[in-house]
PADOBA-692835 format. One record per residue (C-alpha): residue in three letters; x, y, z. Coordinates in steps of 0.001 Angstrom, whole numbers, plus 500000, padded with zeros to 6 digits. Example, Ala and Ser with C-alpha at 12.3 -4.5 7.8 and 13.67 -1.06 7.14 Angstrom:
// PADOBA-692835
ALA512300495500507800/SER513670498940507140/
//
This chain:
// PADOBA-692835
UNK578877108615246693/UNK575659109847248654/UNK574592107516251627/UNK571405106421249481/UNK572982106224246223/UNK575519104232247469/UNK573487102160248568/UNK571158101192245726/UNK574240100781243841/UNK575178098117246018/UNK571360096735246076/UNK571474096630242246/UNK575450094386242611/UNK573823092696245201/UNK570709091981243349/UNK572104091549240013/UNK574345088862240535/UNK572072086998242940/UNK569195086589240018/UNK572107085176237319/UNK573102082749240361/UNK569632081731240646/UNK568850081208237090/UNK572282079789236470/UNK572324077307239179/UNK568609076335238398/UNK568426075898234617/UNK572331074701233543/UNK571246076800230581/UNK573976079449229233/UNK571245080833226707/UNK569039081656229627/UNK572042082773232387/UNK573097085111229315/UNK569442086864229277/UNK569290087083232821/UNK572970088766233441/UNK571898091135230231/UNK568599091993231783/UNK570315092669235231/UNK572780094504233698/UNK570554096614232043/UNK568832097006234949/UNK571623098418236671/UNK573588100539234357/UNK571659103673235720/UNK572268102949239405/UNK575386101281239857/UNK577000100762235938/UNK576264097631236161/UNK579616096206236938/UNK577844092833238339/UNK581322091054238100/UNK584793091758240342/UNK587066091472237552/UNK585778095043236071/UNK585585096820239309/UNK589176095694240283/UNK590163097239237107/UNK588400100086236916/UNK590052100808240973/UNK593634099932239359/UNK592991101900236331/UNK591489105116238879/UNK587911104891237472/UNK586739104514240761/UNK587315105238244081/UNK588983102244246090/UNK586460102642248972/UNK583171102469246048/UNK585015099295244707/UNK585276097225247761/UNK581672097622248301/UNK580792096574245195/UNK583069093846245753/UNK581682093029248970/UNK578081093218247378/UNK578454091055244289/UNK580315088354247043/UNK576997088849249074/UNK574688088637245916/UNK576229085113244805/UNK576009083927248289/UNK572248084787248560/UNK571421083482245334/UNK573303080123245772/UNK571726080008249934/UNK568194080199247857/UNK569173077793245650/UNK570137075288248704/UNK567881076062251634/UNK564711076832249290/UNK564916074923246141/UNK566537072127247988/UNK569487071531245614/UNK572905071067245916/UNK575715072898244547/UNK577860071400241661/UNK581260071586242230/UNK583116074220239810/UNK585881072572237120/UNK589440072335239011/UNK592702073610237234/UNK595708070851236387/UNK598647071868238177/UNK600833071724235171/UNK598566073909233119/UNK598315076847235213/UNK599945079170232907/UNK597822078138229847/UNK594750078344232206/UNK595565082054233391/UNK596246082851229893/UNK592546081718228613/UNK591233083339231629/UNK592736086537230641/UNK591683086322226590/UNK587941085327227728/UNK587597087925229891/UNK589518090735227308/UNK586442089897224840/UNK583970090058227483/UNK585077092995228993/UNK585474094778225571/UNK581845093953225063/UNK581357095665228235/UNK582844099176227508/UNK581158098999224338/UNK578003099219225536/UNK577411099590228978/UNK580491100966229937/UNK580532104148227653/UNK576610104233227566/UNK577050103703223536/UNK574274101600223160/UNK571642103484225313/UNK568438101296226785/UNK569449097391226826/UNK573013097667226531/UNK573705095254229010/UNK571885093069226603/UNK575137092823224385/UNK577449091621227338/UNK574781088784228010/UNK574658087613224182/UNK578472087470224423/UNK578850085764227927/UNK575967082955226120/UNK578280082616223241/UNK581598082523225363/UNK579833079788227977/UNK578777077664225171/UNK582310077972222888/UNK583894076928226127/UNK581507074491227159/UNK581666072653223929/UNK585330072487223661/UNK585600070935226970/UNK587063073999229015/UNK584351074193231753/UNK587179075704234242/UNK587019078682232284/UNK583570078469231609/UNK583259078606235586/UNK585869081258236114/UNK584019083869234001/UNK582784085427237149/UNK584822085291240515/UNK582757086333243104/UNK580200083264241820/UNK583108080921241816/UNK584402081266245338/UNK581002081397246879/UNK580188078562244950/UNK583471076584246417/UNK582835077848249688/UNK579177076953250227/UNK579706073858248279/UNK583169072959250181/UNK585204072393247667/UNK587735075308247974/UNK591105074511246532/UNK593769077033247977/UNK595774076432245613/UNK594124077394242567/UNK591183079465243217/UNK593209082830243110/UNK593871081993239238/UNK589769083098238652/UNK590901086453240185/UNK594079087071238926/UNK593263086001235643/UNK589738087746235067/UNK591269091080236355/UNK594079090597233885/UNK591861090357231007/UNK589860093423232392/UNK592496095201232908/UNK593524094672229223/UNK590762095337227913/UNK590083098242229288/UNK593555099921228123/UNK593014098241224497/UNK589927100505224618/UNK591499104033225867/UNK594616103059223473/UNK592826102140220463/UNK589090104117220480/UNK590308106995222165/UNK588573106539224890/UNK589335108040228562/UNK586343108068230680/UNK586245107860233943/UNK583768105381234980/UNK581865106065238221/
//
């Protein structure tokens, strides 16, 4: 990438995820979080693809989609843009963080293994239509529908520690502004949202055909 459009595509990860913090955190609502990630996303898809979520840049760099050195910054800019919208949501609106759902040590394999399916559907969603440009305009508008329906499904059936784990970079900064890290566990959001990207992304090249290379 160019100096400045490497840089707005880090301004629109940074952004992105900092405005579906802010709404998140502020509301509770995962109608409204849902419009808010699809309107960032949409927002974004022209600058920076609107990843707006580690799990599909780590598995677009494993898959060789992207450059390693393009997909630590984004990394390192969706980490910033949760940290700046949960700071706001502190220091200006005078809140205080809610402690993400934990993970039962004896159900770590179960929880990984929800992780993985939850993020396979979202991520299909994701290649669908933001990721191959399918739906041109407001795709990102499909991945926030489905990330509304998946928050509420898991929500209702009691599985907020999946519900929470849909987006990693939110879920450590969360834990580590709110100080409630737990070593042991926290690396199951990661390993298990990358997973399901991962798979999700070679369902798609092995089933539709598909080989782009995403930038």
């Amino acid at each position: 990438m160019g100096m400045n459009k490497d840089m707005q595509a880090m301004g629109a990860e940074f952004f992105g995820v900092m405005i579906v913090v802010l709404v998140g955190a502020s509301t509770g609502s995962a109608m409204l979080t849902g419009i808010a990630l699809g309107l960032m996303m949409t927002m974004a898809m022209a600058v920076s693809a609107g990843h707006l979520n580690p799990a599909i840049t780590l598995a677009q760099m494993a898959l060789q989609k992207m450059e390693p050195e393009d997909g630590l910054k984004y990394i390192a800019a969706q980490l910033a843009g949760a940290a700046g919208g949960f700071l706001i949501y502190m220091h200006v609106l005078s809140e205080d963080l809610v402690k993400t759902s934990g993970f039962a040590a004896d159900g770590i394999w179960l929880t990984l293994a929800g992780l993985l399916v939850v993020m396979m559907i979202y991520t299909l969603v994701w290649i669908a239509t933001v990721g191959t440009g399918m739906v041109e305009g407001h795709g990102g508008l499909g991945v926030g529908v489905m990330f509304w329906l998946l928050m509420e499904s898991l929500e209702r059936t009691g599985n907020l520690s999946m519900a929470d784990g849909m987006n990693a970079a939110i879920h450590l900064m969360q834990d580590i502004l709110g100080g409630t890290v737990e070593g042991g566990t926290f690396w199951l959001v990661w390993l298990g949202t990358f997973l399901g990207a991962l798979v999700a992304f070679w369902v798609w090249d092995e089933f539709m055909g598909e080989d782009d290379d995403e930038e």
